[in-house]
C-alpha positions as CSV (number, residue, x, y, z in Angstrom):
1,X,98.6,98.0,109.4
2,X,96.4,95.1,110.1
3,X,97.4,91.8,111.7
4,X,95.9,88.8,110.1
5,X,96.3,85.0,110.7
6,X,96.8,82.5,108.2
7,X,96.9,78.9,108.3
8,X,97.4,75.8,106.1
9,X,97.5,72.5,105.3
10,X,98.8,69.7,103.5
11,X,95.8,68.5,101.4
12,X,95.8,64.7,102.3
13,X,98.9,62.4,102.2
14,X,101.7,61.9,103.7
15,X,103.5,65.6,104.5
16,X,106.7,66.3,103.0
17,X,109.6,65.4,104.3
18,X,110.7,68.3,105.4
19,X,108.7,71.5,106.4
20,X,108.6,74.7,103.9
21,X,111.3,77.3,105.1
22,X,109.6,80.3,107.0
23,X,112.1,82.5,104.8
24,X,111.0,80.7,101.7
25,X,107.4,81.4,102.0
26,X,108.0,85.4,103.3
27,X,110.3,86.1,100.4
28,X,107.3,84.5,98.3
29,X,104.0,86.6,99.7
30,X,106.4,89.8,99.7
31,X,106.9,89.1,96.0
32,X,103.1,87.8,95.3
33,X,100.9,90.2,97.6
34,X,99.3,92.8,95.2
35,X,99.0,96.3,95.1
36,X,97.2,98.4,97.7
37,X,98.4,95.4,100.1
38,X,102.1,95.0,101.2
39,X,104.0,93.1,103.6
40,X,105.2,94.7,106.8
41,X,106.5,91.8,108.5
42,X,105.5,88.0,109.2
43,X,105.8,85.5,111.8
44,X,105.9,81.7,110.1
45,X,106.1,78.7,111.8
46,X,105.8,75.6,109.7
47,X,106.0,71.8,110.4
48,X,105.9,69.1,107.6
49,X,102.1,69.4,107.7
50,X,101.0,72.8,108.4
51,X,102.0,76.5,108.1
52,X,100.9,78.7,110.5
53,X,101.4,82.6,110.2
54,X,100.9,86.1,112.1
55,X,100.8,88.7,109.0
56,X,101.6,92.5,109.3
57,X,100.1,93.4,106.2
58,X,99.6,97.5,105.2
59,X,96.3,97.7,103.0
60,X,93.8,101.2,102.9
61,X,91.5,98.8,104.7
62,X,90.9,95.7,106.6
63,X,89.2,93.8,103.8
64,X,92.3,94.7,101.4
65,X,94.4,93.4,103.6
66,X,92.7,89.8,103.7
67,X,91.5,89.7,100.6
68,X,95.2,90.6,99.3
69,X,97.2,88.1,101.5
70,X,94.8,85.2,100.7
71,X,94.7,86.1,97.5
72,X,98.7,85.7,97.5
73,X,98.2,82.5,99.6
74,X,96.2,80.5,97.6
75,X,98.5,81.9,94.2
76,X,101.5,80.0,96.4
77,X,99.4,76.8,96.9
78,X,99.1,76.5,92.8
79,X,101.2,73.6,91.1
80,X,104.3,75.9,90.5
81,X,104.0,77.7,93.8
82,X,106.2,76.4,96.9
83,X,103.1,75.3,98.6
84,X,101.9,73.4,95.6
85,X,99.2,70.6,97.1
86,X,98.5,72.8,100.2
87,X,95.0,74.1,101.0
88,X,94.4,77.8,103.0
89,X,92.6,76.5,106.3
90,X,92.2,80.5,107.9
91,X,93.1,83.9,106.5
92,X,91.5,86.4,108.8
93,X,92.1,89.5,110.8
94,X,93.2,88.5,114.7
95,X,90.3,90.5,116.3
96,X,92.0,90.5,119.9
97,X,95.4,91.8,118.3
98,X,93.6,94.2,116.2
99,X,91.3,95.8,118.9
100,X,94.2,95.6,121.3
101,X,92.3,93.5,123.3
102,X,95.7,91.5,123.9
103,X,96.8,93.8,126.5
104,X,93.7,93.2,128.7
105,X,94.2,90.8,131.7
106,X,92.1,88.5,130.6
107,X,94.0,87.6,127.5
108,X,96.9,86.5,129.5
């Protein structure tokens, strides 16, 4: 399993009125994330102009498992997707989390 951040943006304009629903967009990548790639689990935050996102995402390897959920990311900011008009800012592995680097002192 390999923890990878994600983040995005409203592409110019004002933001929507109202923020994307966290369970919106998880029930979406769960549906849109391809084969070797799945969901595990997925920490959303979102505000009317930005999503921002801690993925859990099982893959054979790390570049699966970024490729795969930007892949699905940028398939949910198409015209019929419910991110239509956003733009993927980051989609990468969390080095500290994946090295486990986040239980050293000097993380805190």
């Amino acid at each position: 399993m390999y923890v990878i951040r994600v983040r995005l943006e409203t592409a110019g304009g004002p933001p929507p009125a109202r923020p994307v629903a966290a369970a919106t967009v998880r029930d979406a990548l769960e549906r849109v994330l391809r084969e070797p790639a799945r969901l595990d689990h997925a920490r959303i935050r979102t505000t009317p102009g930005a999503l921002d996102a801690v993925a859990f995402v099982s893959a054979p390897g790390l570049l699966a498992a970024e490729a795969g959920l930007r892949a699905a990311c940028v398939e949910l900011s198409h015209a019929q997707g419910p991110l239509a008009g956003w733009l993927l800012r980051h989609c990468e592995a969390d080095s500290w989390l994946a090295l486990g680097l986040h239980e050293q002192p000097t993380y805190r």
